[in-house]
PAROMAR-973516 format. One record per residue: residue number from 1; residue in three letters; x negated, y negated, z negated of N, C-alpha, C in turn. Coordinates in Angstrom, 2 decimals, decimal comma. Each point is the difference from the previous one (the first is absolute). Layout:
  resi  resn      n.X      n.Y      n.Z     ca.X     ca.Y     ca.Z      c.X      c.Y      c.Z
   NUM   Ala        X        Y        Z        X        Y        Z        X        Y        Z
...
This chain:
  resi  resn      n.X      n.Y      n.Z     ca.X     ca.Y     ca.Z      c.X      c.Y      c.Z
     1   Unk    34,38    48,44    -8,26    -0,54    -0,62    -1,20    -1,04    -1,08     0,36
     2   Unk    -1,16     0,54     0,74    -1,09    -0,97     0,42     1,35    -1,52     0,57
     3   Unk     0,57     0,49     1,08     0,35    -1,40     0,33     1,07    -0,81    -0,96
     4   Unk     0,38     1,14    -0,83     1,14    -1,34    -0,87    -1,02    -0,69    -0,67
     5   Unk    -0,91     0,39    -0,53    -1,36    -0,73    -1,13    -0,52    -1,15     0,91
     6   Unk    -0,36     0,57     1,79    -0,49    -1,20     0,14     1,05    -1,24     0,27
     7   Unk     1,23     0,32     0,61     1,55    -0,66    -0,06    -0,41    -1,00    -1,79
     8   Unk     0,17     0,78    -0,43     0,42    -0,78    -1,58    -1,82    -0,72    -0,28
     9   Unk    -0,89     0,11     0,32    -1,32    -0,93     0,12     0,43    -1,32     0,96
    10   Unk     0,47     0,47     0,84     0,12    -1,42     0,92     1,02    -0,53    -0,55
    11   Unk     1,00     0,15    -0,68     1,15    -0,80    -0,58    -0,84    -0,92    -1,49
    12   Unk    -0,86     0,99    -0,15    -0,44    -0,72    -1,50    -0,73    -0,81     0,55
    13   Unk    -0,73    -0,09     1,11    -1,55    -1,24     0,49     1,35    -1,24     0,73
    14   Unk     0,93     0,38     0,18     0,47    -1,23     0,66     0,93    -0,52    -1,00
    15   Unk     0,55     0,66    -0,75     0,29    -0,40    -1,53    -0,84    -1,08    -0,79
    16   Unk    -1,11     0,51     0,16    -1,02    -0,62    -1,00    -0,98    -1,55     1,12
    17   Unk     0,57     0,41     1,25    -0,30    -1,14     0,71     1,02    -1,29    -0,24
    18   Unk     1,35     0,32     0,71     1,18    -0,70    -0,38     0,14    -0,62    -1,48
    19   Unk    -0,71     0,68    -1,32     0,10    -0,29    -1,24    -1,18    -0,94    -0,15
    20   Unk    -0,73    -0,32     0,69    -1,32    -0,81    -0,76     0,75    -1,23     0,20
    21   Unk    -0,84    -0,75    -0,93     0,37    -1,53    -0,38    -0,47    -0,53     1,54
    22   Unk     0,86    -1,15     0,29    -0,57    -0,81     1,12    -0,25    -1,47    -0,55
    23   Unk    -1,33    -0,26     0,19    -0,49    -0,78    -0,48     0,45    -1,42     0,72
    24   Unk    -0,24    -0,87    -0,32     0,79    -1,57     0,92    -1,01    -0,36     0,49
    25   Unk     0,09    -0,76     1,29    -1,58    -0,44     0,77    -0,18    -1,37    -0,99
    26   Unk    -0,93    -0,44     0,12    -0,63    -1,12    -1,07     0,43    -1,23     0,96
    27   Unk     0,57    -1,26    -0,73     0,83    -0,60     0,47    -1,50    -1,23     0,80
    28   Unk     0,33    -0,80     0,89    -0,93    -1,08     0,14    -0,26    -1,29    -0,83
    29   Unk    -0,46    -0,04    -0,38    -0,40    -1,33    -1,05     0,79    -1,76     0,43
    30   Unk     0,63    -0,15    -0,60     0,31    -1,42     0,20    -0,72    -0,91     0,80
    31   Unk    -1,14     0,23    -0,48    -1,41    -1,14     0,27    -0,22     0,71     1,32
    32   Unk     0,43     0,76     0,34    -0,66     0,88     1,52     1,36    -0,37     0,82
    33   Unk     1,16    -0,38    -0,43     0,85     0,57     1,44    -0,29    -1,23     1,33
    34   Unk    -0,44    -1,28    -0,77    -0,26    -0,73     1,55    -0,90     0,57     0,78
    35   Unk    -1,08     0,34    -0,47    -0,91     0,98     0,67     0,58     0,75     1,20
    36   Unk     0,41     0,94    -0,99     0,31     1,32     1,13     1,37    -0,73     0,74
    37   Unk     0,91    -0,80    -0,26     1,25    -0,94     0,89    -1,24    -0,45     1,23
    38   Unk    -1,02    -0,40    -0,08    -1,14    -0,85     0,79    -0,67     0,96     0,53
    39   Unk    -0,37     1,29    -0,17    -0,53     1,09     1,04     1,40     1,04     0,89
    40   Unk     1,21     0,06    -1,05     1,22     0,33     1,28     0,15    -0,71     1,08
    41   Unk    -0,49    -1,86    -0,16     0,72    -1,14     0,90    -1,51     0,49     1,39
    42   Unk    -0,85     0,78    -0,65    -1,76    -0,38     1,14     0,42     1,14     0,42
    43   Unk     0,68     1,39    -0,55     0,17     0,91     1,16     0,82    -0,01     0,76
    44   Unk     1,07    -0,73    -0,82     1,33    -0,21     1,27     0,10    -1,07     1,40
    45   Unk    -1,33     0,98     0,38     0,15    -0,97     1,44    -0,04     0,79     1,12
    46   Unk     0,74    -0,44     1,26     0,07     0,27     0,86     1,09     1,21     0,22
    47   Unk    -0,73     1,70     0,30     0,76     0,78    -0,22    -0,18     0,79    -1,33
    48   Unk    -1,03    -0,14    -0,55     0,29     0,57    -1,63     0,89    -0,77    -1,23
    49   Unk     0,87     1,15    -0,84     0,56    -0,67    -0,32     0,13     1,12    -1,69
    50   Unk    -0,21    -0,95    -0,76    -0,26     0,67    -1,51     1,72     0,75    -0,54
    51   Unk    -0,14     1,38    -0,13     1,23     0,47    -0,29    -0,24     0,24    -1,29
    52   Unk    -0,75     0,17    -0,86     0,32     0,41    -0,91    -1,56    -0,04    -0,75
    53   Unk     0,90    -0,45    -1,79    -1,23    -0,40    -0,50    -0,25     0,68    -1,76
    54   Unk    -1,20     0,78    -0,30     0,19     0,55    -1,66    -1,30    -0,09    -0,13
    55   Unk    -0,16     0,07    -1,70    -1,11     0,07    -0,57    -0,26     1,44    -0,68
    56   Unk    -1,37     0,52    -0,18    -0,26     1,55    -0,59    -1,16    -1,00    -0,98
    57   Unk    -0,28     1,47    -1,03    -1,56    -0,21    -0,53    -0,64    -0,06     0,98
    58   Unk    -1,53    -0,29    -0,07    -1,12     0,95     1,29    -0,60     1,46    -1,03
    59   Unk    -0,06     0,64     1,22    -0,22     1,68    -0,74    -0,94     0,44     1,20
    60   Unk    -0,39     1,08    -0,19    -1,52     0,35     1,16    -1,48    -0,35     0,03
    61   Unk     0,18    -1,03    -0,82    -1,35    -1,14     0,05    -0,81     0,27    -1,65
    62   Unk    -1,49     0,15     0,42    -0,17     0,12    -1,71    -0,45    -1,33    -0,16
    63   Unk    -0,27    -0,99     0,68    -0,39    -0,95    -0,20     0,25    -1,35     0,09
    64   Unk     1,79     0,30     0,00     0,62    -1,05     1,14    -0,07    -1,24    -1,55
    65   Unk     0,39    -1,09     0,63     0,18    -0,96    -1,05     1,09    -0,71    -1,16
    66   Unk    -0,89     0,63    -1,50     1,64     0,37    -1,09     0,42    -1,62     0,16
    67   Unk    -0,41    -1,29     0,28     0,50    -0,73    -0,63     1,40    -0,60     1,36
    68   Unk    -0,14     1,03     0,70     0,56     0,04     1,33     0,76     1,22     0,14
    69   Unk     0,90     0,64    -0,75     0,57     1,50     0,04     0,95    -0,21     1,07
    70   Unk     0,63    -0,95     0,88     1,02     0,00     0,64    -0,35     0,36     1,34
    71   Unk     1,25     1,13     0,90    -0,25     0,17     1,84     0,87    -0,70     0,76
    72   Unk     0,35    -1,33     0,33     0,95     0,01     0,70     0,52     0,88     1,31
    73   Unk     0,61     0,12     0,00     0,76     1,17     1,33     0,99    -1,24     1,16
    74   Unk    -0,93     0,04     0,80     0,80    -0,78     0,90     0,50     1,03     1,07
    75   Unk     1,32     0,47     0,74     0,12     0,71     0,89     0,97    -1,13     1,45
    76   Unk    -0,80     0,69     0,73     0,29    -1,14     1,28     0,36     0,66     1,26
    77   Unk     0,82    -0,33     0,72     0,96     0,80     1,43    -1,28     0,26     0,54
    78   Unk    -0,87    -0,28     0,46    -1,45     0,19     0,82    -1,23    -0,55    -0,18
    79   Unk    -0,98     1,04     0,25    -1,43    -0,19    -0,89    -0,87    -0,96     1,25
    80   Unk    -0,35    -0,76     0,61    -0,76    -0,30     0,74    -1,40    -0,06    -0,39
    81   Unk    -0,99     0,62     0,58    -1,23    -0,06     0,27    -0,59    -1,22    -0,40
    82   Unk     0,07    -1,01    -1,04    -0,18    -1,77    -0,06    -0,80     0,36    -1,52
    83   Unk    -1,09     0,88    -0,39    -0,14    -0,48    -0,82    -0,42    -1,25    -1,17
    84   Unk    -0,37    -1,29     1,11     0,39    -1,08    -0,38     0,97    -0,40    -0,42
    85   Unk     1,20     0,40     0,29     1,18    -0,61    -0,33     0,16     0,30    -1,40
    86   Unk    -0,75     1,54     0,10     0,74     0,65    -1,33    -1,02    -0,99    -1,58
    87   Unk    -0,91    -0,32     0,80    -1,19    -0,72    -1,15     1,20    -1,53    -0,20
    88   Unk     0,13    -0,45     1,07    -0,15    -1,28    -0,32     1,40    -0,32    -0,69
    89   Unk     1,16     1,09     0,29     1,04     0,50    -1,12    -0,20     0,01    -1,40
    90   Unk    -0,70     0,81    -0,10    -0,41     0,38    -1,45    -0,87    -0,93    -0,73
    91   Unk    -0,50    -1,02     0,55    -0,71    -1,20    -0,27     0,36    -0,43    -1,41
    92   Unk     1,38    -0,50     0,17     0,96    -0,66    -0,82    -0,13     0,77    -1,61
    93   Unk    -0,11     0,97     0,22    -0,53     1,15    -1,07    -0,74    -0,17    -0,91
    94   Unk    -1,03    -0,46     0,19    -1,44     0,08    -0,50     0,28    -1,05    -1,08
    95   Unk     0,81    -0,64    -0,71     0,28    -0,56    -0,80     1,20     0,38    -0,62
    96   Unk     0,26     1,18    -0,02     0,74     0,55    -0,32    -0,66     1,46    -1,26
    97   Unk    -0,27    -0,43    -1,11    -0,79     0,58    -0,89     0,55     1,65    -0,05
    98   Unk     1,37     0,16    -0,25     0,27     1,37    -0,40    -0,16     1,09     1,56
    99   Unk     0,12    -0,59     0,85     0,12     0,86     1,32    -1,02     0,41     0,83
   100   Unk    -0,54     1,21     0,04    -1,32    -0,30     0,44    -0,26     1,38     0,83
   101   Unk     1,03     0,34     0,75    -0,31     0,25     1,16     1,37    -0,18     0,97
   102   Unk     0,27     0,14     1,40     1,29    -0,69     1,08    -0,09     1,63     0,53
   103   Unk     1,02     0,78     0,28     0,07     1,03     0,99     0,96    -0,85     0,79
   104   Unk    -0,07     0,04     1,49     0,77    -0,46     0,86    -0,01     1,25     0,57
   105   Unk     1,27     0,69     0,33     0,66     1,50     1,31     1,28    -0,40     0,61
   106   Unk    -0,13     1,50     0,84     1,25    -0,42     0,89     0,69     1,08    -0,58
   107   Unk     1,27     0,20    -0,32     1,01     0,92    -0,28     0,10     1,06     0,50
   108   Unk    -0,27     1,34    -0,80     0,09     1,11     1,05    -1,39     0,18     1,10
   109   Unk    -0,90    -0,36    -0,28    -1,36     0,22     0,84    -1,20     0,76    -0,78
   110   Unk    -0,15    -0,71    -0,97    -1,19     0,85    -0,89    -1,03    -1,48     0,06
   111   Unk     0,08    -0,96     1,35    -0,84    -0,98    -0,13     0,01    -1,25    -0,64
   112   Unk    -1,28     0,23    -0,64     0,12    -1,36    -1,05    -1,29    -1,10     0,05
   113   Unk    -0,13    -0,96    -0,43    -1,12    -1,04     0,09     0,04    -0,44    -1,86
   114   Unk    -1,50     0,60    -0,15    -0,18    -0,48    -2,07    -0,81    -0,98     0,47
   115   Unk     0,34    -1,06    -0,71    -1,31    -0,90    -0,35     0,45     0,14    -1,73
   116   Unk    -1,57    -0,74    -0,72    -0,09     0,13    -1,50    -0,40    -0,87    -0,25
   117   Unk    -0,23    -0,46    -1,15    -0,84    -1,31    -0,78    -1,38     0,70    -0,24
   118   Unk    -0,92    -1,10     1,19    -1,77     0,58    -0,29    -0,35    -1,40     0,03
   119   Unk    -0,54    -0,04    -1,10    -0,92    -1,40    -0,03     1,04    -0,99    -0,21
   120   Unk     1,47    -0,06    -0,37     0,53    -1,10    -0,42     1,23     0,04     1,12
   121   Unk    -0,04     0,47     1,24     0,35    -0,09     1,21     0,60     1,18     0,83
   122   Unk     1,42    -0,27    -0,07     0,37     1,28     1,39    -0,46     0,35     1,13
   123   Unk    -1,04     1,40     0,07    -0,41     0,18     1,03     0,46     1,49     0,00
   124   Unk    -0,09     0,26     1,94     0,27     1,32     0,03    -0,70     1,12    -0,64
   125   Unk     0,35     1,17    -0,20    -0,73     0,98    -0,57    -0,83     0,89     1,43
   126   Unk    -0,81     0,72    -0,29    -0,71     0,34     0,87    -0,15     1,40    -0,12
   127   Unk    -0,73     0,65     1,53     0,56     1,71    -0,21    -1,25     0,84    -0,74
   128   Unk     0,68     0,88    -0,89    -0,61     0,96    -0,76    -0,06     1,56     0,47
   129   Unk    -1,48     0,50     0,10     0,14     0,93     0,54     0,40     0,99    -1,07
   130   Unk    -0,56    -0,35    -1,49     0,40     1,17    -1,00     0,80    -0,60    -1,32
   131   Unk     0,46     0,76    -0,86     0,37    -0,28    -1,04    -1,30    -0,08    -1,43
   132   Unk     0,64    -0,41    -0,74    -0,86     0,60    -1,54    -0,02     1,12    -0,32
   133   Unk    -0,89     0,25    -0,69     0,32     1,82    -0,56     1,34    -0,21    -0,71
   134   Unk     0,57    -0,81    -0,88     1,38     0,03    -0,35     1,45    -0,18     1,07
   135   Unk    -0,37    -0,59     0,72     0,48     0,27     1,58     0,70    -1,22    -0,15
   136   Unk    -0,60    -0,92    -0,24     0,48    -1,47     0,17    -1,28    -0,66     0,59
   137   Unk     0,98    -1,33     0,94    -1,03    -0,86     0,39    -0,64    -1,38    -0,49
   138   Unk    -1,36    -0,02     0,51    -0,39    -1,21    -0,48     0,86    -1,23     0,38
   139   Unk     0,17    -1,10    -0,74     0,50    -1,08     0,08    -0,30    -0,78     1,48
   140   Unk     1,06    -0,24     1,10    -0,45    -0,68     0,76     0,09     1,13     0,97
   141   Unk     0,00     1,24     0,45    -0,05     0,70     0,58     1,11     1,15     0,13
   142   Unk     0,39     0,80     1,15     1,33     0,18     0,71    -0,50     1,39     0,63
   143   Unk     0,92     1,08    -0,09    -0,18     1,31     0,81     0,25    -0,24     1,25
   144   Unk    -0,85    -0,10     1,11     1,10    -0,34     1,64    -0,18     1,26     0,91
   145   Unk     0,89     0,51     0,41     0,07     0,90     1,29    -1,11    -0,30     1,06
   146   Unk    -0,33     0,90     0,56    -1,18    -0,15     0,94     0,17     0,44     1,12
């Protein structure tokens, strides 16, 4: 008995997983795609090479910036150590009103590079040792492994 109940619990949680609505990622703005066409062309150099590209809300942040709700998701064959590169990429950005923060990762790693809109301007985010009591972070700031 115990295990058919928990049998028939796990059929209902993956039921009710498989059944939720999937929401559509939020498309990029017209007025933005030279932009981000102009930060794929600054990472694609050398041996990095931009595979793949989406937009999310930003979520985590209590303070991130509303008039800026967009994340671009850049994912790239290899992360190099350049965090210059990754600034002067995301440059192109900063005139780019709805998008206002860049995740650049590598596929399958866990590693990623945020920069955000602070002060008008894509800059990297920087490491946080704690969260909020709501367990989100301040704007501008990043959980990093130690």
């Amino acid at each position: 008995m115990f295990k058919q109940t928990l049998t028939t619990l796990g059929i209902l949680a993956v039921t009710q997983i498989i059944l939720q609505p999937v929401q559509a990622s939020p498309k990029i703005p017209p007025t933005c795609n030279a932009a981000v066409q102009a930060t794929k062309t600054a990472l694609n150099r050398g041996s990095v090479q931009v595979t793949g590209v989406s937009t999310h809300q930003i979520r985590g942040y209590h303070n991130n910036p509303a008039q800026s709700p967009l994340r671009l998701s850049l994912t790239v064959n290899t992360l190099p150590k350049a965090p210059k590169l990754y600034q002067r990429a995301a440059k192109s950005l900063n005139g780019c009103k709805s998008i206002g923060m860049v995740t650049i990762g590598q596929r399958k790693t866990g590693v990623v590079v945020n920069l955000g809109k602070i002060d008008g301007q894509m800059k990297p985010f920087r490491c946080a040792e704690i969260t909020t009591p709501t367990g989100t972070l301040p704007w501008g700031y990043e959980l990093c492994s130690w």
